[in-house]
C-alpha positions as CSV (number, residue, x, y, z in Angstrom):
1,X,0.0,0.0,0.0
2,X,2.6,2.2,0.9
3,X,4.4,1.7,-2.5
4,X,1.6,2.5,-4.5
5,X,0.8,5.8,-2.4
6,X,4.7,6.8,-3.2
7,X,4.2,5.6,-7.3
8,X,1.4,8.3,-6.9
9,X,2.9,10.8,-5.4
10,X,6.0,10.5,-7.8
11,X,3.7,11.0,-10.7
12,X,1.7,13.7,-9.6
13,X,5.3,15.6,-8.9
14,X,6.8,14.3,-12.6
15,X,3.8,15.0,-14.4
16,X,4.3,18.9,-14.5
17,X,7.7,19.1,-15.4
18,X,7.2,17.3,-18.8
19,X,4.0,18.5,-19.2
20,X,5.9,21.7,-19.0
21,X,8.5,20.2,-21.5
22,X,5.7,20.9,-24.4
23,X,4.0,24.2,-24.1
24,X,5.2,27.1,-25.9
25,X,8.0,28.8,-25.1
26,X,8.9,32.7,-25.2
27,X,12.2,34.1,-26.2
28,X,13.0,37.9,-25.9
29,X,15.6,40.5,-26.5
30,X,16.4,38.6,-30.3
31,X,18.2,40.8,-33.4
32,X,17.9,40.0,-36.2
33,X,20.7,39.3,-38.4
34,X,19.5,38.7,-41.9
35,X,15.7,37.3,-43.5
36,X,16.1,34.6,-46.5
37,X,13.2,34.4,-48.5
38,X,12.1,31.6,-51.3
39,X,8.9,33.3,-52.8
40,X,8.2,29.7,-54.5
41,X,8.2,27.4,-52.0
42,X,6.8,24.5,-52.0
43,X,5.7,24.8,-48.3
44,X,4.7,28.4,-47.2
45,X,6.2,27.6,-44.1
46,X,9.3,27.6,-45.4
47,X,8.8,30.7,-47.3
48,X,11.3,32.7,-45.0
49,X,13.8,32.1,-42.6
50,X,14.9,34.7,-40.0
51,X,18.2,34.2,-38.9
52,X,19.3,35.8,-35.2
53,X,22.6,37.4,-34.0
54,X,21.9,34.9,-31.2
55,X,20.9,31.8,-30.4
56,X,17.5,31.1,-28.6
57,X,18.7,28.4,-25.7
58,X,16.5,25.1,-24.8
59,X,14.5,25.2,-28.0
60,X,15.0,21.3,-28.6
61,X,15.5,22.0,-32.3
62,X,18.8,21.7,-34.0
63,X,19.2,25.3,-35.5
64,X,19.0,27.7,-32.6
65,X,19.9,30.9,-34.5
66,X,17.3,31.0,-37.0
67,X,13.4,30.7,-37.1
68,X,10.4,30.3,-39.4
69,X,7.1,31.5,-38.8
70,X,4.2,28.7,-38.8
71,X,2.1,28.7,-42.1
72,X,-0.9,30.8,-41.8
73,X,-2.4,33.7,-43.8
74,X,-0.8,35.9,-41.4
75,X,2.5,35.7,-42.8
76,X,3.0,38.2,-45.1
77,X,2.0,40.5,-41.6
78,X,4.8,38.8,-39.8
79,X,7.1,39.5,-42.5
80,X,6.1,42.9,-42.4
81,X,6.7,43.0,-38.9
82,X,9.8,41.2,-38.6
83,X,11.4,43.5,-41.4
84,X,10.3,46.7,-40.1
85,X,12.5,45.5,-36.1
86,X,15.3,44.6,-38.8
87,X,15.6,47.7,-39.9
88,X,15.0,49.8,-37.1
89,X,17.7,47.6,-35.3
90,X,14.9,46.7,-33.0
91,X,14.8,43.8,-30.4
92,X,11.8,41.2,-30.9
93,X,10.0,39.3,-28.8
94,X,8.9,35.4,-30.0
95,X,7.1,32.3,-29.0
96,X,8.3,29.2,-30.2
97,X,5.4,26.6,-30.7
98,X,7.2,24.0,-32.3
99,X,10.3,22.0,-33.6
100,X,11.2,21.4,-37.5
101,X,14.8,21.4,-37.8
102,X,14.3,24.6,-36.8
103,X,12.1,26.5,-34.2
104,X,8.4,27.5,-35.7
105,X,7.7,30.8,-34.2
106,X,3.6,31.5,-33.9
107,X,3.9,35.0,-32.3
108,X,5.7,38.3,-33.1
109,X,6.6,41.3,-31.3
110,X,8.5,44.5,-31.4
111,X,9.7,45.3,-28.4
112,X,10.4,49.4,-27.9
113,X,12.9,49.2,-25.5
């Protein structure tokens, strides 16, 4: 009896932290460094990648200096808003949703700091 009641209790205290492990995650203070754009491709997810000056830490993904923005019809606003921070030389703000080989980025902000 007493075993079980510990199993349980060891569950309920695991089951948060990897819960955790999947939700979104936010990333601030980014720069960004340069946008590449493919206009045709096949995937409008992969229609442009934003590369950083640095790299976003614990993503999980591979390429930690570079994003793309999940395929939506909001895109062409994101790109709007990600080149406007580029060339401002303003900071943005980011929530990673997901993992490619690369993060997928489903919010966008400029921060005016």
């Amino acid at each position: 009896m007493h075993k079980l009641k510990l199993l349980g209790f060891i569950a309920i205290g695991i089951f948060p932290f990897s819960a955790l492990a999947n939700l979104p995650t936010l990333y601030s203070e980014l720069t960004i460094k340069l946008i590449e754009t493919w206009p045709n491709a096949t995937s409008p997810e992969y229609g442009y990648t934003v590369i950083l000056n640095e790299q976003m830490p614990n993503t999980g993904c591979s390429n930690n200096d570079r994003f793309v923005v999940e395929a939506g019809d909001f895109q062409d606003d994101t790109l709007s808003i990600l080149l406007s921070a580029m060339m401002a030389n303003k900071k943005i703000h980011v929530r990673v949703a997901r993992c490619t080989d690369r993060p997928v980025v489903d919010r966008v902000a400029i921060l005016n700091h």
